[in-house]
N, C-alpha and C positions, 0 to 999 in steps of 0.2 A: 318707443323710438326704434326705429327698423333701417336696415343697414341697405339702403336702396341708390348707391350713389354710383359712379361709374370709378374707375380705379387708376385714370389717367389726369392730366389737365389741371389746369387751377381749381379753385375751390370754388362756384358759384353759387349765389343765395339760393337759387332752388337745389342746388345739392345739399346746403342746408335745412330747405325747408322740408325736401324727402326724408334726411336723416329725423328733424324733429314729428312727424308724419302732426300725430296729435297731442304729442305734448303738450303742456305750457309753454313757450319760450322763456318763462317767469320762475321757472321751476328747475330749469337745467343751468348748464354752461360749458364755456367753448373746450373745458376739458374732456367731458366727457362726450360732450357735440365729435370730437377729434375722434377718442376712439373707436365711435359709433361707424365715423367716413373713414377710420384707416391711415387716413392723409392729409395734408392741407398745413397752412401756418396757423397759428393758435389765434393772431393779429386778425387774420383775415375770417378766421370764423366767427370770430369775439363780434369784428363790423357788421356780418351778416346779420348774427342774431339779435344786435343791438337794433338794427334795421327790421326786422322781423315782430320784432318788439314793438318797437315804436307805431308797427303798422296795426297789429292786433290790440293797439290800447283801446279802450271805450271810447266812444265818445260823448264830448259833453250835454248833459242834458240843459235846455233852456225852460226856465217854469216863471213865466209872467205874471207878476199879483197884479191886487186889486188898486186903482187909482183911488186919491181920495178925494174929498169933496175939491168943484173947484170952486177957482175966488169967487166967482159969477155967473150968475145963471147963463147970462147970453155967451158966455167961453164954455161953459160945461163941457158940450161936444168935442172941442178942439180941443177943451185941457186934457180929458181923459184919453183922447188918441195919442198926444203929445207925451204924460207922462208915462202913458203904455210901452209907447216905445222907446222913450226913454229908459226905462227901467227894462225891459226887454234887453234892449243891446246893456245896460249895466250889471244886470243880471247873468247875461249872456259871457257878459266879458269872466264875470264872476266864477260862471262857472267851469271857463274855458282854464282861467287862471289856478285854478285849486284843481280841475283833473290834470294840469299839466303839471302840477306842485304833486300832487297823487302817482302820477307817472313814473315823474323826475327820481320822489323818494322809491318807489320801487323799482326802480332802473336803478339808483341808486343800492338800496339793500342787496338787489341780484346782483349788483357788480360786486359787491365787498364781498358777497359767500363765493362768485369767481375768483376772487382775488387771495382769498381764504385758501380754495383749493388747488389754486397756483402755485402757491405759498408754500402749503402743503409739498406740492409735487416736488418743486425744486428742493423743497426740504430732504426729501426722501430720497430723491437721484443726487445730493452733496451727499446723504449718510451712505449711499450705496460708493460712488466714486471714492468716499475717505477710505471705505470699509475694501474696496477692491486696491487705492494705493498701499492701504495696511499689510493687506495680502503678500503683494507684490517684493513689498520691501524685508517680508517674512521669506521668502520663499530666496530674495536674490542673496538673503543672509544666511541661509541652509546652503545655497549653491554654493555660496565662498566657502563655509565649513568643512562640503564635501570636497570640493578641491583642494581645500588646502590637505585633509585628511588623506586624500588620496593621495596627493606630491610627497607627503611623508611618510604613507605605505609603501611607493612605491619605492624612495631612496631605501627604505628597511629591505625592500624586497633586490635590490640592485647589490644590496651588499651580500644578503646571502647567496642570489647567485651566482656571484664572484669565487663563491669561498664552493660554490655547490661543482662549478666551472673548474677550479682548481683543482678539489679531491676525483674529479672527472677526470684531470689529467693525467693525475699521480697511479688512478685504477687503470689507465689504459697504457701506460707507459710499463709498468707491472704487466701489465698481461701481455705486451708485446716481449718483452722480456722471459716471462716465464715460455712465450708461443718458441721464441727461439731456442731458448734452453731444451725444452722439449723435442723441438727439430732436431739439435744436436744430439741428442740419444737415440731419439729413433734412429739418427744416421749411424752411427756408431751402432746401436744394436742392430739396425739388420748388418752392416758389414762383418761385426761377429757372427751374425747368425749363417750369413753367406760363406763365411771363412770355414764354419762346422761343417755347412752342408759339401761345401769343395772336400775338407778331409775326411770324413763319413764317405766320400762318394769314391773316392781313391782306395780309401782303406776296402769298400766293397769288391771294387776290382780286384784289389790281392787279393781278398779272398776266394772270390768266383776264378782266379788263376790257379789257386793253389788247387781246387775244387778239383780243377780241370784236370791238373797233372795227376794225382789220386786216382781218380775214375780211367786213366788210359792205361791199358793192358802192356805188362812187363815182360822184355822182348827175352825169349830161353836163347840160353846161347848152344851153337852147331858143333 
């Protein structure tokens, strides 16, 4: 089976008959007819090759015996024509009836192994569908967990920054206290250290005075 079909449009018997190239039609079915064409309703391939089938059956063979004697010589001629074809078309009917009984039961058998592997399928796409809600219902029951975990890490974490928020205060209200305290000395020390430098700097003038008066030459009297 060869994948020769076009990729748009309904589904048409020669797009089936391309997809089964030389298969049996006796031998497949419309599930796997589908994924061969890609596409299509599973109804309308099923028709096709039920169609397809029906055209590729045998047809009946007709095998005429022999007449038997007839009642009388002077019918002979006429009887043996007579029940020739008599039994010809009863024969005929015969065996139209039994390959179409032949047909039927093998249309028949290919439909139960299609219907088998319908069966199948559906079977398999409900275990996949259970097995994808099972998932689902796995995964929405981990999502609650972690929410809820989290709304209660987060209240634990709300409390400690409160308390983290607090001794933040208590450090900066400290250190704006000690920043002043320390302004306050600096001030105070340089106004000490300024008050030094003013009397160091007077006390140097007396002395560069005294200096002064020492070094000048004492006047002789006349």
């Amino acid at each position: 089976m060869t994948d020769t079909t076009q990729n748009t449009g309904p589904i048409s018997i020669d797009d089936v008959r391309s997809a089964l190239a030389d298969t049996d039609p006796s031998s497949t079915n419309a599930n796997k007819l589908r994924a061969t064409l890609g596409r299509g309703s599973f109804a309308t391939i099923q028709k096709h090759l039920d169609a397809i089938r029906a055209e590729r059956a045998p047809a009946p063979a007709v095998a005429p015996g022999a007449a038997p004697a007839a009642p009388l010589e002077a019918v002979a001629s006429l009887w043996a024509v007579a029940y020739s074809s008599a039994q010809a078309l009863t024969l005929g009917r015969l065996e139209t009836v039994t390959a179409e009984r032949d047909a039927l039961a093998a249309l028949a058998k290919t439909q139960a192994t299609d219907l088998a592997e319908l069966a199948s399928t559906i079977d398999a796409s409900a275990d996949t569908v259970t097995a994808a809600l099972a998932d689902k219902q796995k995964l929405e029951g981990d999502l609650l967990a972690i929410i809820k975990s989290s709304g209660e890490a987060l209240e634990g974490h709300k409390g400690e920054i409160a308390r983290l928020t607090m001794e933040l205060e208590k450090v900066q209200t400290a250190a704006a206290a000690a920043a002043a305290l320390a302004q306050r000395d600096l001030q105070i020390a340089q106004a000490s250290m300024q008050s030094s430098i003013d009397r160091l700097t007077d006390q140097v003038g007396e002395l560069k005075g005294l200096l002064h008066k020492q070094a000048a030459p004492v006047a002789k009297p006349r």
